[in-house]
C-alpha positions in Angstrom: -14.3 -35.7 24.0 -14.8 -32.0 23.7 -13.2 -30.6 20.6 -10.6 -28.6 21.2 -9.7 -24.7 19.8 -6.2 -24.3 18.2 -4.0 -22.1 19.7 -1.5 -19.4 18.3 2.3 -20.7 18.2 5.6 -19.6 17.9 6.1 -20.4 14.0 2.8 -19.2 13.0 1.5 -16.6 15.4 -2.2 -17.0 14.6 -4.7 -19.9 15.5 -7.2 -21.8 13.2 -9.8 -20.3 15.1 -8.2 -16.9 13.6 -7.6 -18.4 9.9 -11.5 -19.4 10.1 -12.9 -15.8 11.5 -10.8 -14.3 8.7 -12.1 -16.6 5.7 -15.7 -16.0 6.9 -15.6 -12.8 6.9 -14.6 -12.9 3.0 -11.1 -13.5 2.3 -10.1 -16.4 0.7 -7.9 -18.8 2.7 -5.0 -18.5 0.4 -4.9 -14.8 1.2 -5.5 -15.0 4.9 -2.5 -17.2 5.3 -0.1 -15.0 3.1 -0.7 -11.7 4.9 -0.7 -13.8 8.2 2.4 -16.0 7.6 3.7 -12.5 6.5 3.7 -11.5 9.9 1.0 -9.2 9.6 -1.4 -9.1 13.3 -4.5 -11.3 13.0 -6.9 -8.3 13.8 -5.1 -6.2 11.3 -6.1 -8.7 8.3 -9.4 -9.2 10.1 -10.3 -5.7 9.4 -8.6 -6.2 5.9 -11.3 -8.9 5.2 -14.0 -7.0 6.7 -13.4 -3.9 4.2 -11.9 -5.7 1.2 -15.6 -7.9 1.8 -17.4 -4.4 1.9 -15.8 -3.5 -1.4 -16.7 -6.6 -3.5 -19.5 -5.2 -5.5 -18.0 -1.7 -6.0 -14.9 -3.4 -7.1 -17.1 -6.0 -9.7 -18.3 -3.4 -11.3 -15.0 -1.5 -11.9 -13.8 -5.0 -13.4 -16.7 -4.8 -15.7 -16.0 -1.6 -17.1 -12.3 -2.2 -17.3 -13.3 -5.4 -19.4 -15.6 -3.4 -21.6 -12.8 -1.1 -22.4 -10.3 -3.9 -23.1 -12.7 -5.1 -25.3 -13.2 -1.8 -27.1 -9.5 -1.2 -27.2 -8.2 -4.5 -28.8 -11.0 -3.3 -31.8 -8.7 -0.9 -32.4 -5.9 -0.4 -34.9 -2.3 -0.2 -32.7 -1.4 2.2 -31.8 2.0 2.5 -32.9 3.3 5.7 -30.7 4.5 3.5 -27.4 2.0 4.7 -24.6 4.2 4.1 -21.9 2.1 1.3 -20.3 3.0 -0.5 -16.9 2.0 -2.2 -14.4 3.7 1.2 -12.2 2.5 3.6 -14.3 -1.6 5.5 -14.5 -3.9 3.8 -16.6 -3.5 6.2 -19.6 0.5 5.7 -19.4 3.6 7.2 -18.7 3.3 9.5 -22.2 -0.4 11.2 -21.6 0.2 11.1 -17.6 3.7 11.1 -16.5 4.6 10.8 -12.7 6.0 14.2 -11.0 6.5 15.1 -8.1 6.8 19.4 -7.2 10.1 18.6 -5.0 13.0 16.3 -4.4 11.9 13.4 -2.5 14.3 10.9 0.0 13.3 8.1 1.7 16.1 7.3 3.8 18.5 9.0 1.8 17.4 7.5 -1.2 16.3 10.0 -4.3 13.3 8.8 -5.2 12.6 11.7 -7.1 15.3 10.6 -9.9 13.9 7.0 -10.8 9.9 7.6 -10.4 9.8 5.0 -13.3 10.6 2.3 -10.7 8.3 4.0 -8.3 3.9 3.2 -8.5 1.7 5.9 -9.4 -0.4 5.7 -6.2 3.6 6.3 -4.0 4.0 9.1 -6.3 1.1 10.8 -5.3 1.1 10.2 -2.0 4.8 11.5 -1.9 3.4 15.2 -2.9 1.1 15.1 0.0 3.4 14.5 2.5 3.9 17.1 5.3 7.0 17.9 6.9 6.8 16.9 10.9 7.2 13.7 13.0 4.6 10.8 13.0 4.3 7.5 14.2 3.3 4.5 12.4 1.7 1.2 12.7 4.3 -1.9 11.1 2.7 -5.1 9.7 2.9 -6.7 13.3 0.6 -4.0 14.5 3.9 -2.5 16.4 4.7 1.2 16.4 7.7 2.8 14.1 8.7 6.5 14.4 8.8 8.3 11.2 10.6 12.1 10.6 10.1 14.6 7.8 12.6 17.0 6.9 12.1 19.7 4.8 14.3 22.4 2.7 12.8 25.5 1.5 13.8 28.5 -0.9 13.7 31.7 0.1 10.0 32.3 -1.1 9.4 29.5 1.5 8.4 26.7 -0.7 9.0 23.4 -0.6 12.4 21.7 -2.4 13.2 19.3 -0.9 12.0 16.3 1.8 13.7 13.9 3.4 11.6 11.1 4.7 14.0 9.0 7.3 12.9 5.8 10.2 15.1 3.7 11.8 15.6 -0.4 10.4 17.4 -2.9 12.3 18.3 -5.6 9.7 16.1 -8.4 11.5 13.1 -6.3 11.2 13.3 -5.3 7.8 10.0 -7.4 7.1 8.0 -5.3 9.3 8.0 -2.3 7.6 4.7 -1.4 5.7 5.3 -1.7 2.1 5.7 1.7 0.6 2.2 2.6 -0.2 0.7 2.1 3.6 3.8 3.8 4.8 3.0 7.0 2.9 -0.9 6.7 3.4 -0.5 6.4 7.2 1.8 9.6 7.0 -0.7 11.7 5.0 -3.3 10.6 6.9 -2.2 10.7 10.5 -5.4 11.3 12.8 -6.4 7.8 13.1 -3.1 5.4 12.7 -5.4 2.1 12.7 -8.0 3.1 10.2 -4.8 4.7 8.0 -2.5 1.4 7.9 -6.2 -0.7 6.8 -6.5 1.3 4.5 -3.2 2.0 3.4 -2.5 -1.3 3.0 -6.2 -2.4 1.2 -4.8 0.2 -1.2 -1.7 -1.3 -1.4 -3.4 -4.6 -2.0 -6.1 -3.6 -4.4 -3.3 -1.9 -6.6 -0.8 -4.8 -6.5 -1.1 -7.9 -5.1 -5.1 -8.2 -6.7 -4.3 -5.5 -9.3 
């Protein structure tokens, strides 16, 4: 009997024929089925592996020298002046690099501007660079989301204030991007595929493998 190719279904979305491109391309099968069961399109993680793959020896040595350092630092006495270390903050901490941003920033209505100590580094900077204007974005599905920026100016025209605003029905509140890929694929608008891959390998590389 001929063997016979899986096909997508209604609880997964994605085939074993999918799962197995994924893994060979260089993601481990734990990952493909996370981002996948997270509703997340099977081309989209496909071009995840593909890049994440790409990365692996540029990302090796970067654990080296982060090793070497840890190494270096625990030699050290403590330092007892508290640097301000988290897993949200720069590498050098919140006391020699602190988060700002150069205007109040809302992301539907919310002033993200006032708790950046809840906010990651990486969403902090990408908050400065937004424009104001409209944009559309790609969701985890692969679907398309409208996105508006306000802005509020003084009288020398800069920049005080932004409102970022898009619309969320409660039963596709998993959809939306998590923050860092939403604000990548805004400051980088030209090319809304190559922006939410990367986006989101950022997002990835700075949290979830972080």
């Amino acid at each position: 009997m001929a063997p016979q190719t899986e096909t997508p279904t209604a609880t997964t979305g994605y085939s074993m024929d999918d799962l197995k491109a994924i893994v060979a391309a260089g993601m481990s099968v734990s990952e493909a089925r996370g981002l996948l069961d997270a509703g997340y399109a099977a081309d989209a993680v496909m071009e995840l592996a593909q890049l994440q793959a790409a990365q692996r020896i540029a990302q090796a040595t970067e654990q080296q020298t982060a090793t070497a350092k840890a190494m270096q630092k625990a030699m050290r006495p403590e330092n007892t002046n508290h640097p301000g270390l988290s897993a949200l903050s720069y590498p050098e901490g919140d006391q020699a690099r602190p988060k700002t941003l150069p205007f109040e920033f809302f992301l539907n209505h919310y002033p993200c501007h006032k708790f950046l100590e809840t906010e990651h580094w990486r969403e902090v900077e990408l908050m400065a660079q937004v424009k104001p204007g409209k944009f559309s974005i790609l969701r985890k599905d692969g679907s398309k989301m409208d996105v508006s920026v306000e802005s509020e100016t003084d009288a020398n025209g800069v920049v005080q204030r932004l409102n970022l605003t898009f619309p969320v029905a409660r039963d596709e509140k998993h959809l939306i991007p998590p923050k860092i890929a939403l604000l990548y694929q805004i400051v980088h608008p030209d090319n809304p595929r190559e922006s939410f891959v990367r986006g989101m390998q950022e997002y990835l590389n700075l949290t979830v493998w972080a």
